[in-house]
N, C-alpha and C positions, 0 to 999 in steps of 0.2 A: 550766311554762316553754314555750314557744310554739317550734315544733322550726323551725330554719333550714332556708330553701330552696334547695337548689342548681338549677341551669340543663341542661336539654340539650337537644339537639337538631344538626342536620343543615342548610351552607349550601346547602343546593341546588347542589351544586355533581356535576360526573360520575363522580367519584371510584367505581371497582368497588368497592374492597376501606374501607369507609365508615372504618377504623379507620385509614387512611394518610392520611387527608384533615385536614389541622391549622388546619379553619378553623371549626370547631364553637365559638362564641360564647355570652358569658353576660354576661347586665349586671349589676352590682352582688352581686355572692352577700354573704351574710352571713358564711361562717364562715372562722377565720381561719386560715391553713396554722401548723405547729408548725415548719415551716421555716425561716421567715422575720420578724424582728423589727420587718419593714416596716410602715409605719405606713400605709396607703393607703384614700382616698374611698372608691372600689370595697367597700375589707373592711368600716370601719367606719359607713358609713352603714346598714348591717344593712337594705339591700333586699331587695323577693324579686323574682326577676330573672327573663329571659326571652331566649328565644334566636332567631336569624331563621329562617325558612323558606328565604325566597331572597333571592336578592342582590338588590341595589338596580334600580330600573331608573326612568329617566324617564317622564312621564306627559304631555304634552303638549295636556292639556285646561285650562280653567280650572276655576276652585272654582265650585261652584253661587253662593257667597254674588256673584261678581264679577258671574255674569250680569245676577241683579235686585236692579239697581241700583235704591234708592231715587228719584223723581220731585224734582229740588229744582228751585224757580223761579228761583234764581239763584247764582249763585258768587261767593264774597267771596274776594280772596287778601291775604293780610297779608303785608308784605316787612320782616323782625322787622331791620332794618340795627345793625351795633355803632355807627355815626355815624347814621345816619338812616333811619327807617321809613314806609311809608304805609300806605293799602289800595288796592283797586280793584277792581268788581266786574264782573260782565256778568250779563242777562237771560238764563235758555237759552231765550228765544224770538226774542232778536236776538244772538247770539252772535259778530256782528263786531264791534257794540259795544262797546268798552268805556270804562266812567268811570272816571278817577281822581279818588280822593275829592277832597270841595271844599276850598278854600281852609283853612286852618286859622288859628284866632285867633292873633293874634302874627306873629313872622317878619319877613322883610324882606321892605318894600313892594315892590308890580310884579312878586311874582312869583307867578303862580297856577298850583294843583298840583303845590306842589312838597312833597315829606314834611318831617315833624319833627322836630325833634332828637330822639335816644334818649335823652331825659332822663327822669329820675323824680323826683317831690318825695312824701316820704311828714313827716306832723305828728310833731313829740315823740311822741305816745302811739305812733308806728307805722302811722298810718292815709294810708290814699292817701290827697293831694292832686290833684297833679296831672300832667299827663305832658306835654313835648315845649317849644311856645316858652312856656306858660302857666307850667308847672315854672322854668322859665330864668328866666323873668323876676319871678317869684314870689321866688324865693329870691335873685334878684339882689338885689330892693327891700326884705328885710329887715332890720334893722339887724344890725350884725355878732356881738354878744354873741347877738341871738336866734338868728342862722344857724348857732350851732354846737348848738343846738338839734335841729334841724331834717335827716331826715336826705335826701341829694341824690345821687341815683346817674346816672353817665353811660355810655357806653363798655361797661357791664358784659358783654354778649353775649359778649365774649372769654374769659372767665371760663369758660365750657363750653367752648371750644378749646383752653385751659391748663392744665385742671385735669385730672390723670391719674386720679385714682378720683373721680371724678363720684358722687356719691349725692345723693338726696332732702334730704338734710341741708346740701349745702354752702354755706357762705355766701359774701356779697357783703360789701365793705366800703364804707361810703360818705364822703362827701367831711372828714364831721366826723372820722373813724376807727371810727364805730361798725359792729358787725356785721349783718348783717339775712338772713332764708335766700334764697339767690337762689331756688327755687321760686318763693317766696310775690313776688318782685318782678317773673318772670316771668308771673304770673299776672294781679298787679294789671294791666302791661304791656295786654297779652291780653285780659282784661275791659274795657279802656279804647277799645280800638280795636273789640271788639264793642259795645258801647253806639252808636257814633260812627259804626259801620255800617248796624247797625240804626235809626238815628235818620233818619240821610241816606236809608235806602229806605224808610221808613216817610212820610218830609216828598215823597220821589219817587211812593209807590202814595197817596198820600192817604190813607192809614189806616195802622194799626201791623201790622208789618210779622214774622212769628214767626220765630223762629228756626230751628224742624224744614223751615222752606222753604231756608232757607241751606245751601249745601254750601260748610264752609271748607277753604283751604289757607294752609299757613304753610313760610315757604320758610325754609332753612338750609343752606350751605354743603354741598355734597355732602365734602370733606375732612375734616369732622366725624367723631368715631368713633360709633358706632352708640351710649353710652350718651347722647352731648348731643342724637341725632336722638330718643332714646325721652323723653327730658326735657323738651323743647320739647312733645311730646304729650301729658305728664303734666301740663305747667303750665296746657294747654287744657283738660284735665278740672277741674284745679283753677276755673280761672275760667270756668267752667259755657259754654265753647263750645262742646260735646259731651258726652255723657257715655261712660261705657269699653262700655255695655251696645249705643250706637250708634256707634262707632268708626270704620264705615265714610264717617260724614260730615265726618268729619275725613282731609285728604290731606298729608303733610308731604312738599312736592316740594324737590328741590336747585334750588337756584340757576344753576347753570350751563345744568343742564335747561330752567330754565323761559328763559333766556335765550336758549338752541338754536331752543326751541320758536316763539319770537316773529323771532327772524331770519330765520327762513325762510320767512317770511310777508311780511316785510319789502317794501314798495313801493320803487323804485331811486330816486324822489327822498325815502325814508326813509332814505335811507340815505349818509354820507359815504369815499369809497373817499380814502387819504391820501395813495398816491401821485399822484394829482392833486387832490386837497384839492377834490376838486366831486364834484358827484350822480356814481354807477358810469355810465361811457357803453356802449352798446352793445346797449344794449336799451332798448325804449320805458318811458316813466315810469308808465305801468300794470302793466308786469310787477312779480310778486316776483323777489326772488333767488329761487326755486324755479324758476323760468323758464332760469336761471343754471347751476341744478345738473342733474347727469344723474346716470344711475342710478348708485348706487354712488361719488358725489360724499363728499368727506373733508373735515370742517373742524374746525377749534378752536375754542372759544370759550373766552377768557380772559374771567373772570368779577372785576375788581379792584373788590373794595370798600372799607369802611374799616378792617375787619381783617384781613382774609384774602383770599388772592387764588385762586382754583380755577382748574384747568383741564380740559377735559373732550372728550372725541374724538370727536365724532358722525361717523352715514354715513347717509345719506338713502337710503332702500328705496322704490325707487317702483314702481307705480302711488301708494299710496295717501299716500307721503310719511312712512312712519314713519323714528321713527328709533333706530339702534342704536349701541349703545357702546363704542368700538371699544377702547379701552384704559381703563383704571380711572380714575379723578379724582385728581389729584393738586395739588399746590400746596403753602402756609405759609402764616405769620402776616404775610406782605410787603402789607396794604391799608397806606393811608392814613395808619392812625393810627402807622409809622413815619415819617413827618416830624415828627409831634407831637413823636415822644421823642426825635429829634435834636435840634427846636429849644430842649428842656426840656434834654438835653446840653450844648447851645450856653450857656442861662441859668445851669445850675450854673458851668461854663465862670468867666463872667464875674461872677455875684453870690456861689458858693460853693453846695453843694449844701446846706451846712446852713439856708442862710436860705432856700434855695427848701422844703427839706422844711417848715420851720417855718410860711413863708408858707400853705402849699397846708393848715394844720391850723386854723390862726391867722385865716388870710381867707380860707375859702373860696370866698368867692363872688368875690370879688376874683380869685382864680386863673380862676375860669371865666370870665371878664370877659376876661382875658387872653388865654388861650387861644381865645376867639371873637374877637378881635381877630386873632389869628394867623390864625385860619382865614380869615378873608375876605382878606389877604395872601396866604396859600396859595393860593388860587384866581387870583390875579392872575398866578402866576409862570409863563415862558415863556420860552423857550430862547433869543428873540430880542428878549430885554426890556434895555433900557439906561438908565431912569433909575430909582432905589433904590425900596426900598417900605418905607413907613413902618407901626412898630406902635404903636399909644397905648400905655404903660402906665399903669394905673388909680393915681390919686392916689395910693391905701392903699399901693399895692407902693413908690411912692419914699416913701412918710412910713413906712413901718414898717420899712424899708434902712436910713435915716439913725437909728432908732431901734437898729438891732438891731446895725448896726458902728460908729456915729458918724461914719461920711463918705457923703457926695452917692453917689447912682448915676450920675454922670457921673464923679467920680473912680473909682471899680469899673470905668468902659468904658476910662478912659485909663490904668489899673493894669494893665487884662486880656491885653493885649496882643494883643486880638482884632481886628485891624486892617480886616478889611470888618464892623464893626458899629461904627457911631457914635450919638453924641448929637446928638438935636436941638433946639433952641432950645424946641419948643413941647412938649416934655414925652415925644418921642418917640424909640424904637431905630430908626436909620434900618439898615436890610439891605442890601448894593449885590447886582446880582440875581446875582451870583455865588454871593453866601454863601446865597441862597436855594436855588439851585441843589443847592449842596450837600449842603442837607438833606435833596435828594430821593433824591440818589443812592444810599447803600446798600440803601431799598428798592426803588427801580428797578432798580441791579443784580441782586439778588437774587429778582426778577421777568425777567429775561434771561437771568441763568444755569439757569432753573429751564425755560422754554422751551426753551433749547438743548439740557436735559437732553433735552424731551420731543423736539424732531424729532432725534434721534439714533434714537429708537427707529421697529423698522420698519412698525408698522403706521400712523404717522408722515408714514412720507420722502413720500407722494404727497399729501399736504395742498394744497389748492386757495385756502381763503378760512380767514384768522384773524380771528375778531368780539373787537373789544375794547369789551368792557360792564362795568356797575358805574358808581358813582358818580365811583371813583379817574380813571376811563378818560377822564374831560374835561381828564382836566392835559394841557395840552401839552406836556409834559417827558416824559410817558412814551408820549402818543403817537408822540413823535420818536423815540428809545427803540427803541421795537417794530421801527417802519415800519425806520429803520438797520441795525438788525439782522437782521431777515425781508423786507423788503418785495422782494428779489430770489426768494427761496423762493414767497410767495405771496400774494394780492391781499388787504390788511389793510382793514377796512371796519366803521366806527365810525354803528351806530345815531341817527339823531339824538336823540332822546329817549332818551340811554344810560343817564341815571341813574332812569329808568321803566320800562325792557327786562322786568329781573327778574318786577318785577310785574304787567307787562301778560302775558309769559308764563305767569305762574303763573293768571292767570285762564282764558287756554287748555289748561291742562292741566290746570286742575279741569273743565273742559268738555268735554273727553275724554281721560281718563287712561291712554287705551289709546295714545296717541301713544309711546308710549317702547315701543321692543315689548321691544330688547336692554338687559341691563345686566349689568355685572362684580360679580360675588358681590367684597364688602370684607372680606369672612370665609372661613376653613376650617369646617364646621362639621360636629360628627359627635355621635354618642352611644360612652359608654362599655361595653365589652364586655370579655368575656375569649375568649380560644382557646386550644386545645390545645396543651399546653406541649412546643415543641420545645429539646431538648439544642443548648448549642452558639447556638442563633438568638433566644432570648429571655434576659434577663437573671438574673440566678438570684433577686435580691429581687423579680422578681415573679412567682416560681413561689406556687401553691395547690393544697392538694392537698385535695380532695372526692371523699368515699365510694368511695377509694383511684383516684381521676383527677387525673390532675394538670395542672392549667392556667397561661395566662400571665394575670393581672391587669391589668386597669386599662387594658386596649389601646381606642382608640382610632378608631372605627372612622367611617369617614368618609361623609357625607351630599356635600358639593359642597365644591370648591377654593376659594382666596382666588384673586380673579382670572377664575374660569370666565366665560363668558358665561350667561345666565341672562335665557330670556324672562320675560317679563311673565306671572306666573301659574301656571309652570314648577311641576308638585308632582314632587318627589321622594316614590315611594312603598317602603316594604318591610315585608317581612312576617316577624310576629315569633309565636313560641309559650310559653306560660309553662312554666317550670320542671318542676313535678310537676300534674299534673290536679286537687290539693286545692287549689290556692294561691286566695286570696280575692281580692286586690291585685297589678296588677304597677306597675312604677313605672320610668319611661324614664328618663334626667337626659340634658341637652343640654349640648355642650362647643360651645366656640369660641375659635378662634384668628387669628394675624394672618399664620401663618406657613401656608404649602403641606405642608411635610411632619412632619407630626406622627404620632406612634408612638403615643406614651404620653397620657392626659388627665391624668400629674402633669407632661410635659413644660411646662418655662418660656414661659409667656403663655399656658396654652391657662387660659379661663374657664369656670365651669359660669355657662348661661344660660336655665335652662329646665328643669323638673321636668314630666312626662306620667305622670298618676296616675290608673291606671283600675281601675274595681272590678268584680270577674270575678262579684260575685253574685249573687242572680237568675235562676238558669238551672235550677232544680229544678224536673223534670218534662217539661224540652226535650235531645233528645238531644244534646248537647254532645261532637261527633269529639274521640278521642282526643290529637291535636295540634290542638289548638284555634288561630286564627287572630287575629293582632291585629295591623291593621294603621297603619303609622305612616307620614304622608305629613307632607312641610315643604313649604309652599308660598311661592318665593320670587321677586325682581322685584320686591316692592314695597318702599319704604323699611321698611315693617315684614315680618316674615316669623312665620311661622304657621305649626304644628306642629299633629296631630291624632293623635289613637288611636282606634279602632275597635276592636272585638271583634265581630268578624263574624256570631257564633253571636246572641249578642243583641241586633248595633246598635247598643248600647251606644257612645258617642261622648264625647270630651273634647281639647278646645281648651287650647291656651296661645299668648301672643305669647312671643317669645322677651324675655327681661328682664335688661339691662344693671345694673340698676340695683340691685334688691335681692338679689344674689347675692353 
């Protein structure tokens, strides 16, 4: 039987008398106290454990891997939208440049460059079809028995935003009811818009065009939690736009980021200031706003898109114009796609929720008909609009009403009593633009309250300019909205090209990804240890008693705050020693949390995310000091963050990403 290893060692701390000092640490011991019937990670994971040297300290250099940077000839950014996605890329040899992808088949006429729907169409057997207006209209035109065939994903990106335990495994439901894994539809996704990139630079250099020259980025809601940020990067492994062993060519920026990043680049006739509805005056039409800002300038950027709405707090540092993050991203699920489900409120409303459920099983395609009828109404609405706006509804929805109740859908509108929606003579719900209106509002309020929240706070009250971007950000309803509300506080100023921002940004920031220098750790995060057990200040179930010592369990011991600021690159280092000088293996485990103060890693939310497993063997015939050295740095700042162990005596080195996912 293989003898358990207990932990010692000394925090570096000044303590004279070393037995008074209660901060002697162990990770993981194996054996289990006879005191206690506790049931705890720390005991029974039967690690063999290791204790620090010294206390933590910051490190302020970057990782060698940041310095040498791969050579890529250009940058592709993908803007993965819950309503609509594109690409766009730049040369880094003309890096002001940037194209948004071409025209795409389908869509509606006269409008060039504009993204796709986030549609998916995959065959019976499960096999991609097609993605975006090709999908749409694909499955529009098949007949309706074949279409419940066939399965049709829309919208689903929010799916990662709703779903509390996120794994590899979770599914999607599509429009017929069947299941399918969202991985594998992110991926298709993914694959689809790499081919369609790759094709477009390869028809632009005159020949085919490789992939190891591409540097991608894929942008995601910065109010995402950390496991739907590590899953969007899994599904790019999946659909071979990277792989895990070159990882660094792959960047998953936030959206509001990359938003920041483009407005402050911004030309003043790019730009629309609302309270005077014309180009910003006061500076010549070659300036940026950069010209606008001064050092230590404060702005927001409200990021509305179709599902979710961010908000994020930059401060421009200049000379060089970086920018730092002044409060953490916040926001919900308040895009766009809550008008949808008020006006589907509205439809229950008046035809009954049971035939709308049935409709949307029954005729699929027929409801997405619908609903893209609605949307192109939705775009129309305006605060200062006064004659009605009419929706087609699709033949099948009145012929399969009269089938499913036996009365007209025009008796349903004069049954409903829903008095601003009437019927119209050619087959249509006429809205008057109040009742339009109204769908907008609980998401628009709930977009105002969530602002007010933010300038309450003080790093906040001196805010200068609020950018409002995203796709949502062209309603005029919530431009009025904002401007009503803030436009006394500070100079609100709308992108022209708002529903491009994102991804024109995100191509400048895979062009240099050192722009962001500050950002707010969105986690606690620590490794598990034990300390010396004091009477009276530790709790008695997590006393352990070892080769007649007695310890506290399972404590918690902290690497960086939820909230800190945290440069770009920032490694936290510290230094740990193993147990007994025989041990062969030590083994780290990484906790994470949402909360600031955490004690315990059994305390409620905190996660394990990350195992550091290095092997001590090898060292026969090299003199290996008595307190052997093993050092563990996290390096954070980037969307992903990175852990390392060292053993100093050998060099010995071992890497983890931190892993949301399968823990």
């Amino acid at each position: 039987m293989m003898e358990s290893v207990g932990v010692y060692g000394f925090c570096g701390c000044k303590a004279k008398n070393k037995m008074k000092c209660d901060s002697r640490w162990e990770i993981a011991a194996s054996e289990t106290a006879p005191t206690s019937a506790y049931s705890s990670p720390a005991r029974s994971l039967g690690d063999t454990g290791i204790t620090p040297l010294s206390p933590s300290h910051i490190v302020n250099d970057t990782d060698s891997n940041v310095s040498e940077q791969q050579a890529f000839l250009v940058v592709v950014a993908i803007d993965f939208g819950t309503t609509s996605s594109g690409y766009a890329y730049s040369f880094t040899k003309e890096p002001e440049c940037i194209h948004v992808m071409r025209r795409w088949e389908g869509g509606d006429p006269g409008v060039s460059n504009q993204k796709t729907p986030t549609t998916i169409l995959l065959t019976p057997e499960r096999k991609f079809h097609s993605f975006g207006y090709a999908a749409r209209d694909f499955y529009h035109d098949l007949d309706p028995n074949e279409a419940k065939q066939w399965l049709y994903l829309e919208k689903f990106k929010m799916k990662l935003h709703t779903t509390g335990d996120l794994t590899m495994d979770t599914d999607l439901t599509a429009a017929n009811g069947k299941k399918v894994k969202a991985l594998e539809i992110f991926a298709y996704a993914l694959q689809y818009f790499k081919e369609q990139a790759l094709k477009e630079l390869s028809d632009q250099a005159g020949s085919e065009f490789e992939n190891s020259d591409v540097r991608w980025v894929i942008t995601v809601p910065a109010i995402w939690k950390q496991p739907a940020k590590q899953f969007m990067r899994q599904a790019a492994y999946q659909a071979g736009l990277v792989s895990p062993e070159n990882s660094e060519q792959l960047i998953i920026a936030l959206e509001p980021e990359a938003a920041s990043i483009y407005c402050r680049k911004l030309r003043l006739h790019q730009m629309i200031e609302l309270s005077s509805k014309a180009a910003v005056n006061g500076y010549s039409g070659s300036d940026t706003v950069g010209a606008g800002f001064t050092q230590g300038d404060k702005y927001v950027v409200v990021d509305s898109g179709g599902g979710t709405v961010d908000l994020t707090v930059h401060q421009i540092r200049l000379p060089e114009g970086h920018l730092k993050e002044l409060y953490k991203a916040t926001g919900g699920p308040y895009g766009s796609l809550g008008v949808d489900y008020e006006f589907e409120k509205l439809l229950y409303k008046i035809f009954g929720e049971d035939f709308i459920e049935q409709f949307k099983i029954k005729r699929p395609a027929a409801w997405v008909d619908l609903m893209i009828a609605f949307e192109s109404r939705k775009r129309a609405a305006a605060p200062d609009r006064t004659n009605p706006l009419n929706i087609t509804l699709p033949f099948s929805f009145i012929d399969y009403y009269k089938k499913f109740r036996g009365h007209s859908v025009e008796h349903a509108l004069r049954k409903s009593n829903v008095d601003f929606v009437k019927w119209s003579s050619q087959g249509m719900l006429r809205m008057s633009p109040d009742a339009m209106n109204a769908l907008f509002k609980p998401t628009i309020d709930s977009i105002i309250e969530h602002l007010r929240d933010l300038f309450q706070k003080p790093e906040v009250s001196t805010v200068k300019f609020l950018f409002l971007v995203g796709g949502f950000a062209e309603a005029p309803l919530l431009q009025q909205a904002v401007q009503a509300a803030f436009g006394d506080q500070c100079r609100i100023i709308i992108p022209q090209d708002v529903g491009l921002t994102i991804l024109k940004g995100a191509v400048l920031f895979g062009l240099d990804p050192a722009v962001i220098k500050v950002r707010r750790s969105p986690l606690t995060y620590g490794v598990g240890v034990l300390n010396r057990y004091v009477e009276g200040k530790h709790p008695p179930e997590k006393l352990l008693v070892k080769d007649g010592t007695r310890w506290c369990t399972d404590v918690f011991d902290k690497f960086i705050s939820a909230d800190q600021s945290v440069a770009l690159g920032e490694l936290v280092k510290r230094s740990y020693t193993p147990a007994k000088p025989s041990q062969l293996v030590i083994v780290i485990n990484i906790y994470s949390s949402e909360h600031d103060n955490v004690s315990f890693i059994t305390d409620p939310g905190v996660k394990k995310c990350g195992t550091l497993r290095l092997d001590l063997t090898g060292t026969s015939g090299t003199a290996v000091p008595a307190r052997r050295e093993i050092q563990t740095l996290m390096q954070f700042g980037d969307t992903e963050i990175k852990a390392t162990a060292i053993d100093i005596a050998t060099s010995k080195s071992v890497k983890v990403g931190i892993d949301f996912l399968n823990y």
